[in-house]
C-alpha positions as CSV (number, residue, x, y, z in Angstrom):
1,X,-171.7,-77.9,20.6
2,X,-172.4,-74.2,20.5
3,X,-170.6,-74.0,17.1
4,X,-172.6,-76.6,16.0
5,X,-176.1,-75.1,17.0
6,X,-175.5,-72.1,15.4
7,X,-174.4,-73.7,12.3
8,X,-177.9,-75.4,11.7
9,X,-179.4,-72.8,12.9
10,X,-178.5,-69.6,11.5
11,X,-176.7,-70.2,8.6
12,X,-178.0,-67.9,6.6
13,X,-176.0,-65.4,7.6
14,X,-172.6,-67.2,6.7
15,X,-171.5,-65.1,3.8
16,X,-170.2,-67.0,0.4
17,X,-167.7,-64.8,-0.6
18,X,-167.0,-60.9,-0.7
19,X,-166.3,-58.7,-4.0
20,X,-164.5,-56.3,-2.4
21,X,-161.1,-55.7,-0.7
22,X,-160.5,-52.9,1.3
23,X,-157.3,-51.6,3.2
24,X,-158.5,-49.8,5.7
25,X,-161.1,-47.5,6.6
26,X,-163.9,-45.8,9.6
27,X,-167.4,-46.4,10.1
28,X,-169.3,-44.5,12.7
29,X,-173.0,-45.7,14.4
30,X,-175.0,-44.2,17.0
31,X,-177.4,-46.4,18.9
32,X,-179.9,-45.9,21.8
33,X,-181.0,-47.9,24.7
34,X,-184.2,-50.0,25.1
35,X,-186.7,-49.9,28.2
36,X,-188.5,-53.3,27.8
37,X,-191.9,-53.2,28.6
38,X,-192.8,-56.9,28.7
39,X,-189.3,-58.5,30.3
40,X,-187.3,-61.1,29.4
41,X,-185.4,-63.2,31.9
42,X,-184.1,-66.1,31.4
43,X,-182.2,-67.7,28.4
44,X,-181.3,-70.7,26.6
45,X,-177.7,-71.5,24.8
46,X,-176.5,-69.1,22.3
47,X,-178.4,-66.3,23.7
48,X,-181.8,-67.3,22.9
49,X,-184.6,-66.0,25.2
50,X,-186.7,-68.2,27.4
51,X,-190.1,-65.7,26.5
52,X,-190.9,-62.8,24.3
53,X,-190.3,-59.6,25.5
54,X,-190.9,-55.6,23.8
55,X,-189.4,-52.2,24.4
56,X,-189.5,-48.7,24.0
57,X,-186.4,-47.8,21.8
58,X,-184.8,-44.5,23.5
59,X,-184.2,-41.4,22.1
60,X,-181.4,-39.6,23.8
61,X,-179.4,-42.6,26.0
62,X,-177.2,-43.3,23.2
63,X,-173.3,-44.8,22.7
64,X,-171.6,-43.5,20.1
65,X,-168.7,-45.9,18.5
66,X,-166.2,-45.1,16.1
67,X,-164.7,-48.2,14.4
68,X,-161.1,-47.8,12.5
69,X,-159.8,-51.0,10.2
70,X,-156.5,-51.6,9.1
71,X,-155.8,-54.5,7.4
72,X,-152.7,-56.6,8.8
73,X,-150.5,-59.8,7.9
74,X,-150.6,-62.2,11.0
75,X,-153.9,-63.1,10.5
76,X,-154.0,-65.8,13.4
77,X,-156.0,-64.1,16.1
78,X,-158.1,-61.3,17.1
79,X,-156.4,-57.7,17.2
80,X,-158.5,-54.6,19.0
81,X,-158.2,-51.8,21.6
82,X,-160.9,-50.2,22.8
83,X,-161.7,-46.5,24.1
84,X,-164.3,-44.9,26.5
85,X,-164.6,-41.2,25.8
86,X,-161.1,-41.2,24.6
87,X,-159.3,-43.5,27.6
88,X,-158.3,-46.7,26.6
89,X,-160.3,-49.6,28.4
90,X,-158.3,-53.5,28.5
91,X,-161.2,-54.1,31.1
92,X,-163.3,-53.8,28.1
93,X,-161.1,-56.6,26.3
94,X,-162.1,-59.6,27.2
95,X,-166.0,-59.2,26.4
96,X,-165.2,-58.2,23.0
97,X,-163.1,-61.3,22.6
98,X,-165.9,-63.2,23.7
99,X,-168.3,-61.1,21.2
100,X,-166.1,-61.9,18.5
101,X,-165.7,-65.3,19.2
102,X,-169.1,-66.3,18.8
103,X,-169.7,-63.5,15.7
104,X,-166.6,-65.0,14.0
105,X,-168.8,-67.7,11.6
106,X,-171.1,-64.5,10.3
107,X,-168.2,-62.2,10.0
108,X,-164.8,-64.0,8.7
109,X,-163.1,-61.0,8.2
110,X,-162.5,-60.1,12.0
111,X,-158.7,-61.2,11.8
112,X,-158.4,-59.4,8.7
113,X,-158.3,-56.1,10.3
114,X,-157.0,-54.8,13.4
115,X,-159.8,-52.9,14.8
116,X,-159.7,-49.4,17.2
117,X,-162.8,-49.7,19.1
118,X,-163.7,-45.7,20.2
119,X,-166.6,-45.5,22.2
120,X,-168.8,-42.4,24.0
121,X,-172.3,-42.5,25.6
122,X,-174.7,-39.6,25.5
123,X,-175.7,-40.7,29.5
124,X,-173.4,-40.4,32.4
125,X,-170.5,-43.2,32.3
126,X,-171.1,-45.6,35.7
127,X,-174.4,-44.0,36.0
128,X,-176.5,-47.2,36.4
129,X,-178.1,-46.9,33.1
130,X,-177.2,-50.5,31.2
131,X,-174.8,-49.2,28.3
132,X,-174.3,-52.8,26.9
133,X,-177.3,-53.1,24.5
134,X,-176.3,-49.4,22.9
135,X,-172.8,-50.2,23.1
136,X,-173.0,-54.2,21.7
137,X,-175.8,-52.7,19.0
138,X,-173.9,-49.7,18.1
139,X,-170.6,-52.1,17.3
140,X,-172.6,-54.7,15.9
141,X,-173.5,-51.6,13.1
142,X,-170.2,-50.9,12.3
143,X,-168.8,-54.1,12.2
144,X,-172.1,-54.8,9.5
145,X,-171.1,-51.7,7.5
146,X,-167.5,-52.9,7.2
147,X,-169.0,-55.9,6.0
148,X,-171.3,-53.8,3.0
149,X,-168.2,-52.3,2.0
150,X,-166.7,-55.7,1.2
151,X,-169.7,-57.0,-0.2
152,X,-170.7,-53.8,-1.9
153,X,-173.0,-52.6,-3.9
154,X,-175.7,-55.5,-3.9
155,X,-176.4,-55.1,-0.4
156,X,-179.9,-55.8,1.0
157,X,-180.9,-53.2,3.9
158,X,-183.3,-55.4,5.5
159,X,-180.9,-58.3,6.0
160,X,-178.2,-55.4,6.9
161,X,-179.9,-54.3,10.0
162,X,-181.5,-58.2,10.4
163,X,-178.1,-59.7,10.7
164,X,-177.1,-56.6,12.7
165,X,-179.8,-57.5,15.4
166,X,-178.8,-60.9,15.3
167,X,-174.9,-60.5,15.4
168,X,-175.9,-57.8,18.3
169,X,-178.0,-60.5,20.2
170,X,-175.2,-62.6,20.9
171,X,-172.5,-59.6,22.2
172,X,-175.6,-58.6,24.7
173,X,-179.1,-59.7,24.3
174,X,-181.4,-56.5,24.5
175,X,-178.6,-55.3,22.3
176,X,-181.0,-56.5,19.8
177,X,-183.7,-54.3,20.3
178,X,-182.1,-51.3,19.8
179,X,-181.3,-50.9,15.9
180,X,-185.0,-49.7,15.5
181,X,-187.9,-48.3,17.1
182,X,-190.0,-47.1,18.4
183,X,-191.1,-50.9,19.7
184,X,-188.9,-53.5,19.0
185,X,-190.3,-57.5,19.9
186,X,-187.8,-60.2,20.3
187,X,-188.8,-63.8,20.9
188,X,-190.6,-66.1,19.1
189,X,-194.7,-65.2,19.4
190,X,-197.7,-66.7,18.1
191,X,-199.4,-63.7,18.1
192,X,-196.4,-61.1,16.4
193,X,-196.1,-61.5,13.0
194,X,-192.3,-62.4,12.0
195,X,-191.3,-62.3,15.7
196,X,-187.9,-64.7,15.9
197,X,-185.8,-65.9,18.3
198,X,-183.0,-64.7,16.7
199,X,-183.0,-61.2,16.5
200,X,-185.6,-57.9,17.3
201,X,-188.4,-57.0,14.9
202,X,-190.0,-53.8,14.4
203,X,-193.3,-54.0,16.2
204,X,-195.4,-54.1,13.5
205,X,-199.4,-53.5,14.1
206,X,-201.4,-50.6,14.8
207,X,-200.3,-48.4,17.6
208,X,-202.8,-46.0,18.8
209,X,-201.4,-41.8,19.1
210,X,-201.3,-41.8,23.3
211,X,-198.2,-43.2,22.9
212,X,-197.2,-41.5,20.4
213,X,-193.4,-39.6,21.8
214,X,-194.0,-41.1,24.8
215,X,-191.9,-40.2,27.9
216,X,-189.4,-41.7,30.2
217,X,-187.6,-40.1,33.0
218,X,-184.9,-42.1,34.2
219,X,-184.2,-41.5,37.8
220,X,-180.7,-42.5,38.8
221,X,-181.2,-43.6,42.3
222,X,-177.7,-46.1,42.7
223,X,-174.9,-45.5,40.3
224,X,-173.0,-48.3,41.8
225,X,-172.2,-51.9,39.9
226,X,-175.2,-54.5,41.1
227,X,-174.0,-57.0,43.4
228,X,-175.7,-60.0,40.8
229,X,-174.4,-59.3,37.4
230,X,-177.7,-60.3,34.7
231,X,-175.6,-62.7,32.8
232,X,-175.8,-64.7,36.3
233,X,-179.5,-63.7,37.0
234,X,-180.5,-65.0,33.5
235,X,-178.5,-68.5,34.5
236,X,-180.2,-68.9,38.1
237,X,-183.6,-69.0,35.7
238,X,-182.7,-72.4,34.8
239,X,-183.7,-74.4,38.0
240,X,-186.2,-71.1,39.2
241,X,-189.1,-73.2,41.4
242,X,-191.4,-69.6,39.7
243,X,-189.5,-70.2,36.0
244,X,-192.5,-71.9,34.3
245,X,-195.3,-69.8,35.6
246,X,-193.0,-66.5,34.6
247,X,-192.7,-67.7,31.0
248,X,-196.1,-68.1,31.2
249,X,-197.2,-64.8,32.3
250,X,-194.8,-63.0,29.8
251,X,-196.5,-64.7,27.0
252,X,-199.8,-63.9,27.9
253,X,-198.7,-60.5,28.6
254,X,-197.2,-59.8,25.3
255,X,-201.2,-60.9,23.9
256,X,-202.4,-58.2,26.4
257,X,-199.7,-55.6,25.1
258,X,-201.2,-56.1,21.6
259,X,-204.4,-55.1,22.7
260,X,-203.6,-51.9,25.0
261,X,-201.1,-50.6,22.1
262,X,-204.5,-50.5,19.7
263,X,-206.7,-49.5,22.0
264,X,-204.4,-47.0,23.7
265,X,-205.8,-47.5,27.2
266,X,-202.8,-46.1,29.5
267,X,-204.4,-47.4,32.6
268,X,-204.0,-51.1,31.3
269,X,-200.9,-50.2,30.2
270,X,-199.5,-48.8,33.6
271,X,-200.4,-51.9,35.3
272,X,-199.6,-54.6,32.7
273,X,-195.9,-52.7,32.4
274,X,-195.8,-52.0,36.5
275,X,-196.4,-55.9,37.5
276,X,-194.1,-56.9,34.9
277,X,-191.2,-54.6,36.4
278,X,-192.0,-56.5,40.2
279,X,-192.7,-60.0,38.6
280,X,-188.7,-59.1,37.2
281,X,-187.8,-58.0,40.2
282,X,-189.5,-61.0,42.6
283,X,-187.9,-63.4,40.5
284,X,-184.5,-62.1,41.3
285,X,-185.7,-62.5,44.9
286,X,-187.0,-66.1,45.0
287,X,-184.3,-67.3,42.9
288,X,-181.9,-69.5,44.9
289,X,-179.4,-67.8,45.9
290,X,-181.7,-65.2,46.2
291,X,-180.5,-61.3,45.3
292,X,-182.6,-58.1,45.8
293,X,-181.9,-55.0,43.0
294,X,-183.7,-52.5,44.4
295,X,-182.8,-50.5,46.9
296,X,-184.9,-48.4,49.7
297,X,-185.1,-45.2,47.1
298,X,-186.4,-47.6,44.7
299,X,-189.4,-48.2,47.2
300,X,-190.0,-44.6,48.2
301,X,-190.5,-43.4,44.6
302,X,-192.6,-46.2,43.9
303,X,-194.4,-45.1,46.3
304,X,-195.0,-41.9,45.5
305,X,-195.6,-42.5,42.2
306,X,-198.5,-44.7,43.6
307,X,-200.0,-41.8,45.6
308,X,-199.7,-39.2,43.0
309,X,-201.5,-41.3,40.5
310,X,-204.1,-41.8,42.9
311,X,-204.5,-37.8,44.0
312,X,-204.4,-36.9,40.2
313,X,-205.4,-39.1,38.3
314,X,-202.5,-38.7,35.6
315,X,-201.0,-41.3,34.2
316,X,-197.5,-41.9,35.7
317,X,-196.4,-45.2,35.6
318,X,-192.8,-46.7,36.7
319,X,-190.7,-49.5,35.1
320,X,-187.4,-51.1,35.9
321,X,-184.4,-53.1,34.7
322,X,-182.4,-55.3,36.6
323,X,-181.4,-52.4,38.8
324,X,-182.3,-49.8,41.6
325,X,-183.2,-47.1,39.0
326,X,-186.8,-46.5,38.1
327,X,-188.1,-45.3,35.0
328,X,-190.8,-43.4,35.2
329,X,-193.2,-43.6,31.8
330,X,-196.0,-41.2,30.9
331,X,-197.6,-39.5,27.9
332,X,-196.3,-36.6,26.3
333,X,-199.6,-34.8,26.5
334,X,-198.9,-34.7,30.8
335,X,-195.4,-33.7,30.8
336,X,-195.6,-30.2,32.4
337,X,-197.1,-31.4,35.8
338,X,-195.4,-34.5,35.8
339,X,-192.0,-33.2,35.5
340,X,-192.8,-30.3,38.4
341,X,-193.5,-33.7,40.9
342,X,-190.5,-35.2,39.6
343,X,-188.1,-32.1,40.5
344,X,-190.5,-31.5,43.5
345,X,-190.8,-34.8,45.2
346,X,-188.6,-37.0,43.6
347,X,-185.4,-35.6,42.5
348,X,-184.5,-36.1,46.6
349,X,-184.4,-39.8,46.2
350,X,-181.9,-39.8,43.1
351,X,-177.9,-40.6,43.5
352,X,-176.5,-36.6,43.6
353,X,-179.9,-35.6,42.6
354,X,-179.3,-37.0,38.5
355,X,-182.0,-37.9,36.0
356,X,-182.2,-38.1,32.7
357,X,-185.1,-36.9,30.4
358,X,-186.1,-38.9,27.6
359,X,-188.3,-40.1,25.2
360,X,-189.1,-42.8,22.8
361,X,-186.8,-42.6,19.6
362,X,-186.9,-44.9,16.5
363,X,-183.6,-46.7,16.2
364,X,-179.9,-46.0,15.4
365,X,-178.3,-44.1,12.5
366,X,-174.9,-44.4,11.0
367,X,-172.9,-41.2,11.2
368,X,-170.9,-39.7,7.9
């Protein structure tokens, strides 16, 4: 049945027939993060989402993957090995098997090749940040420019890094929000021109100059693996008593985005991203069985954040993911006082005292 859906669904990017044969060869892609802003939670089969959701493309949390073809004769299964920072990784294996089960009908040429998988990130390894949509992104690039070298030279772009963001979506789904930037919608909306289901679009109205290189701290507060993985949070969605009213809210939310992104009002902003972080975050707690992410540093930077808003009147405001870490966003224009708080009064509350500066970037790149 899942065969079947994508069949009829996406078809259009089943390729006819390649002009090229090639041996062997390397391809090299760099791809960032994403921080959504409006969440999604929540999906249907094939890794469709149950409501919109947009993000802030990162600049600096990147994985770096290498990916090395060499064409072989048994051509009756998969053949890979994978490498983090130079250590091979079988506990990688069997999500990449998965990955390229369900990529297999868009890319027949996956049992061509035997494939070495060489992988890096630009963030701590194990340090809590999520490292599956750079990492499923960044291999969904490569694989795409193996596939332009077969089907070289008449190669569209935009249905490159399209089919990129789709072949991405189904290895992780925020994976495909993070071949562009610097705001990336996925989900079907009303109100977002060319917004799909299928894959992330680059956001594409008016966005007013406050949040123009706009910042986000990441503060590392539990490095450890969550006790709920997301793949099962997404699946207790199904049967949520709070599921209907959340898909709701999201929708509406991404209308109210719109507006603040023209406008540029950061104080809408701050509380339209802030009670979509704890909407996340209370659904995860009302589910059934119910699991709670955040952990008591979580709480006391909140917090804080809360009173120094208040005392200065700058405009600090906090997101999550499905995690304990918080990221802290803010314009660029405050950075100075804001990062003195952070090292002052909030450094303490981090895992060995780690953070990560960054801002918003505008996609990936492929590395010659």
């Amino acid at each position: 049945m899942f065969v079947e859906f994508i069949f009829m669904t996406h078809n259009r990017f089943i390729p006819q027939n390649y002009n090229n044969t090639i041996s062997k060869g390397n391809v090299t892609w760099q791809s960032p993060s994403n921080i959504a802003l409006v969440k999604y939670w929540g999906k249907k089969e094939a890794q469709i989402p149950q409501n919109p959701s947009i993000s802030f493309t990162l600049n600096t949390s990147k994985t770096i993957t290498r990916l090395e073809f060499t064409e072989k004769a048994d051509r009756s299964n998969f053949s890979f090995e994978v490498y983090l920072e130079g250590e091979q990784k079988d506990s990688f294996k069997p999500k990449i098997e998965t990955f390229f089960k369900r990529i297999e009908l868009y890319l027949p040429f996956l049992k061509t090749y035997h494939f070495k998988i060489d992988t890096s990130n630009t963030f701590p390894h194990s340090s809590g940040i999520a490292s599956s949509a750079s990492g499923m992104s960044a291999l969904a690039l490569c694989l795409m420019s193996v596939e332009k070298l077969l089907q070289a030279p008449n190669f569209n772009m935009d249905y490159f890094y399209e089919k990129a963001s789709f072949l991405a979506r189904l290895g992780s789904g925020s994976a495909c929000r993070s071949l562009k930037g610097s705001l990336v919608v996925w989900g079907k909306h009303d109100a977002i021109k060319n917004s799909s289901d299928l894959f992330g679009v680059e956001y594409p109205y008016k966005v007013h100059e406050n949040f123009a290189n706009y910042q986000d701290t990441i503060l590392l507060v539990d490095k450890g693996e969550k006790q709920v993985s997301s793949t099962v949070g997404h699946n207790l969605m199904h049967n949520h008593p709070f599921s209907k009213q959340r898909f709701e809210q999201a929708n509406a939310n991404m209308v109210n985005m719109k507006t603040i992104l023209e406008n540029g009002d950061l104080k809408a902003f701050i509380e339209l991203v802030e009670s979509e972080a704890l909407a996340l975050h209370a659904m995860m707690m009302t589910s059934l069985p119910y699991f709670i992410l955040m952990k008591p540093n979580t709480l006391e930077i909140i917090n804080k954040v809360w009173a120094f808003r208040a005392a200065t009147g700058m405009h600090l405001g906090f997101t999550l993911d499905a995690g304990a870490n918080v990221h802290l966003l803010y314009p660029e224009s405050e950075k100075q006082a804001i990062m003195d708080f952070i090292k002052n009064e909030l450094v303490v509350y981090c895992q060995n005292e780690q953070y990560i500066c960054d801002n918003v970037g505008f996609g990936a790149n492929e590395m010659l």
